[in-house]
C-alpha positions in Angstrom: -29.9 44.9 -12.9 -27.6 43.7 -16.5 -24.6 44.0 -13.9 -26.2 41.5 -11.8 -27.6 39.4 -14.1 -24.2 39.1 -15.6 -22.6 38.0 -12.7 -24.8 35.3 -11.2 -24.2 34.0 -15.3 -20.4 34.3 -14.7 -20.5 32.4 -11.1 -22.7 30.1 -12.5 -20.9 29.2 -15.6 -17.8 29.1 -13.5 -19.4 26.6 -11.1 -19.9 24.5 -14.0 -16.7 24.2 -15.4 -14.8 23.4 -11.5 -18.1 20.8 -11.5 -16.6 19.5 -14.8 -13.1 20.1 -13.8 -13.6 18.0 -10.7 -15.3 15.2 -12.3 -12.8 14.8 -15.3 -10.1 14.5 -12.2 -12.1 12.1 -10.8 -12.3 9.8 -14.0 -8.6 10.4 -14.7 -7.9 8.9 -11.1 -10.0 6.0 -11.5 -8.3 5.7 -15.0 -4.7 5.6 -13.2 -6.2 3.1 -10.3 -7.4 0.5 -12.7 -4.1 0.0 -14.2 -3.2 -1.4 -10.4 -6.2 -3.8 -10.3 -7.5 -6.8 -12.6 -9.3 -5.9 -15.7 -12.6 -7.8 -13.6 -12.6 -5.4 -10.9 -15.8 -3.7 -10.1 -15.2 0.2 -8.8 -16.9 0.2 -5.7 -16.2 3.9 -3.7 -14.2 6.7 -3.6 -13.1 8.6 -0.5 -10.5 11.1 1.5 -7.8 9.1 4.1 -5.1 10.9 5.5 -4.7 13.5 2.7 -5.1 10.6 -0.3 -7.6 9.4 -2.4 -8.9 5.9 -1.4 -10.7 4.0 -4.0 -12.1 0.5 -3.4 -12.7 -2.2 -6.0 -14.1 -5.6 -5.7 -13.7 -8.9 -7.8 -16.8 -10.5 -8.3 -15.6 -14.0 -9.2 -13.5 -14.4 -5.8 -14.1 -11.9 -3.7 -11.4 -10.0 -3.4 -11.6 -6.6 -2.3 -8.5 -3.8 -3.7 -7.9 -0.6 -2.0 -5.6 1.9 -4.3 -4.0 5.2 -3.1 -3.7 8.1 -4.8 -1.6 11.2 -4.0 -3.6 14.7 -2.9 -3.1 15.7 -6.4 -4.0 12.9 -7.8 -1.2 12.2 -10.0 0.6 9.1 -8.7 -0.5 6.1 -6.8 1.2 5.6 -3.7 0.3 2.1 -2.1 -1.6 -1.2 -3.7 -3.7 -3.2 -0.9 -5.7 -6.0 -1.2 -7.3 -9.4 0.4 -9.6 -12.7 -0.2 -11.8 -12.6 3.0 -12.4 -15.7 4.9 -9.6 -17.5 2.6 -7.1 -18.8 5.1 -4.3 -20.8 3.1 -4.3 -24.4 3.2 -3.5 -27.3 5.3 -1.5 -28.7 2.1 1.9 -27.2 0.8 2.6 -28.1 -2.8 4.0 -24.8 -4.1 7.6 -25.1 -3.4 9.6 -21.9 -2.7 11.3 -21.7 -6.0 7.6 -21.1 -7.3 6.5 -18.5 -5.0 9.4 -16.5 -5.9 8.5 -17.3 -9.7 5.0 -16.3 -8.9 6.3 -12.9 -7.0 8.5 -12.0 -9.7 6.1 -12.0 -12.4 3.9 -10.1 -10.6 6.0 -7.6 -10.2 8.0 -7.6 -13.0 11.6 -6.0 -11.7 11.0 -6.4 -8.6 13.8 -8.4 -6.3 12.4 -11.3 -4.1 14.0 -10.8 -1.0 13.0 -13.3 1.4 10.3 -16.1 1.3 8.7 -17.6 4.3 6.1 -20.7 4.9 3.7 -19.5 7.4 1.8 -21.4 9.7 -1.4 -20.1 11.4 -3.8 -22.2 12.9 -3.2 -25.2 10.9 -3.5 -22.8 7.6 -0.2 -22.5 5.6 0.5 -19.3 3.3 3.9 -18.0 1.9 4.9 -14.9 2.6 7.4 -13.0 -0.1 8.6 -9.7 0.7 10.0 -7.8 -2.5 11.8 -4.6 -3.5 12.4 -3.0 -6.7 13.3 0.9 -8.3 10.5 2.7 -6.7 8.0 -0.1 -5.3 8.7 -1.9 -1.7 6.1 -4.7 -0.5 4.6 -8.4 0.4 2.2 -10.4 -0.7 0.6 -13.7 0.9 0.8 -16.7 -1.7 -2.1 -19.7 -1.3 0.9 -22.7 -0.6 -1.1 -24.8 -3.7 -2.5 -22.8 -6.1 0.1 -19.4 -5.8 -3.4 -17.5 -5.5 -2.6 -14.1 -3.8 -4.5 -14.0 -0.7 -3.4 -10.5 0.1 -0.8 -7.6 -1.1 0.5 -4.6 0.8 2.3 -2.6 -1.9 4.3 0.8 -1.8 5.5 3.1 -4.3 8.3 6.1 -4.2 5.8 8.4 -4.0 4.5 7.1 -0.5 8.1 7.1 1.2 9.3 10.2 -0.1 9.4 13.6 1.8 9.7 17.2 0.4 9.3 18.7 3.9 12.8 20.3 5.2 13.3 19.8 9.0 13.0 15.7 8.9 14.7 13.5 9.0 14.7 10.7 5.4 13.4 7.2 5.3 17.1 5.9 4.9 18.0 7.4 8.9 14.3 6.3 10.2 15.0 2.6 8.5 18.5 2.5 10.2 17.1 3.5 13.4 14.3 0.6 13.3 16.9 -1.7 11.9 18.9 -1.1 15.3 16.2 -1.6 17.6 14.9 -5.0 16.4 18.8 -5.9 16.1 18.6 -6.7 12.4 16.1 -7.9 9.8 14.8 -7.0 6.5 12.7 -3.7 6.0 8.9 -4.8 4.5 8.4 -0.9 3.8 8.7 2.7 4.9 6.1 5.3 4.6 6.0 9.1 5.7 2.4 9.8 7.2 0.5 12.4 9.3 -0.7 11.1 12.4 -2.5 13.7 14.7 -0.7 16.6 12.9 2.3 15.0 13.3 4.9 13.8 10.7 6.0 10.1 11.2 7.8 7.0 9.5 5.4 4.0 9.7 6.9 0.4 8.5 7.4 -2.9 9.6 10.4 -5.2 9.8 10.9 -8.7 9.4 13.2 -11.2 10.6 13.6 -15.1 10.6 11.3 -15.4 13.8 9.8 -11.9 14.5 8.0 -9.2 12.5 8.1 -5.8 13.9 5.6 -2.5 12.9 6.8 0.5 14.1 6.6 4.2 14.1 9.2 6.6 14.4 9.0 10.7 15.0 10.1 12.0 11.5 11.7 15.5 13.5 13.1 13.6 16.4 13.8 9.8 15.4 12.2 9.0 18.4 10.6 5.4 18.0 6.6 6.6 19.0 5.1 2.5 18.3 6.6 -0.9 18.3 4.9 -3.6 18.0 7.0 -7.3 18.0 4.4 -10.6 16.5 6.5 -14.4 16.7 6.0 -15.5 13.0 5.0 -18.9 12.5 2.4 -19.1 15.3 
């Protein structure tokens, strides 16, 4: 009867301390995700999406909604999203290119401005900067009068990086997506699972088409591709 009494203590106490040992790894993620969101941000939910952590913030004061990723073993964050619903640009243009770059580059501090673009859509203008830097690739949408980010799509080393022999690397799966859209600048790369399988996801842009794809990361075989006119 001691023997058992014992052991239902020792399971229980040991339930305990993975219930504590889970939480504090919970808290230490949310830590590491608020230093990728404004100081303002409300946590809203926590959840599993292809093998990362997904937690969701929200600005009260405009809206906008953050998604951060978090590695399986919640370590390192992997990719920075976020938008303004309903807020389409302007009609206006005031913000002239040499300040959207100004405005991308002190966002992200070390990062090199690679191209940026005045979009058009439905009457709406917004600029579009795509940037790269040591260990972060990405775009963000600028408001064309008050440099307001409208929405980000940021990726970080970890997200692009694979440990898995047998594939091929983001440099060969870039090249081959480079080739089929005949040139361009690469937005990002990312290795993801996709029905068990292992694939390159990115997109491509060039001065009158962006391009998504996804490529087999085994084969190199281009699985997705998917060609939008910019501008429209």
């Amino acid at each position: 009867m001691k023997k058992a009494v014992v052991f239902i203590l020792a399971l229980v106490t040991a339930l305990v301390i993975a219930a504590v040992a889970s939480a504090e790894n919970l808290d230490s993620m949310e830590l590491l995700a608020r230093q990728f969101v404004p100081d303002s941000a409300v946590f809203v939910s926590r959840e599993m999406d292809d093998g990362q952590y997904e937690l969701n913030f929200r600005v009260q004061e405009t809206k906008e909604k953050f998604e951060v990723h978090i590695s399986k073993d919640g370590q390192s964050v992997t990719k920075v999203s976020s938008e303004i619903p309903d807020d389409r640009g302007s009609r206006n243009v005031t913000l002239t290119e040499a300040e959207a770059t100004e405005k991308a580059s002190a966002t992200y501090p070390g990062a090199t401005v690679e191209t940026v673009q005045l979009i058009k859509d439905d009457g709406y203008f917004e600029y579009q900067v795509t940037f790269q830097g040591d260990g972060i690739r990405g775009k963000i949408a600028l408001h064309p009068e008050t440099g307001l980010i409208l929405e980000r799509e940021v990726y970080y080393a970890a997200a692009a990086s694979s440990a898995e022999s047998g594939l091929i690397d983001a440099k060969r799966a870039e090249e081959i997506a480079l080739q089929k859209a005949g040139g361009g600048r690469l937005v990002y790369i990312k290795l993801e699972r996709d029905d068990g399988r292992q694939v390159y996801e990115g997109e491509i842009i060039t001065d009158a088409y962006e391009y998504e794809f996804e490529i087999d990361a085994q084969s190199g075989k281009i699985l997705e591709w998917d060609k939008d006119r910019l501008g429209n």
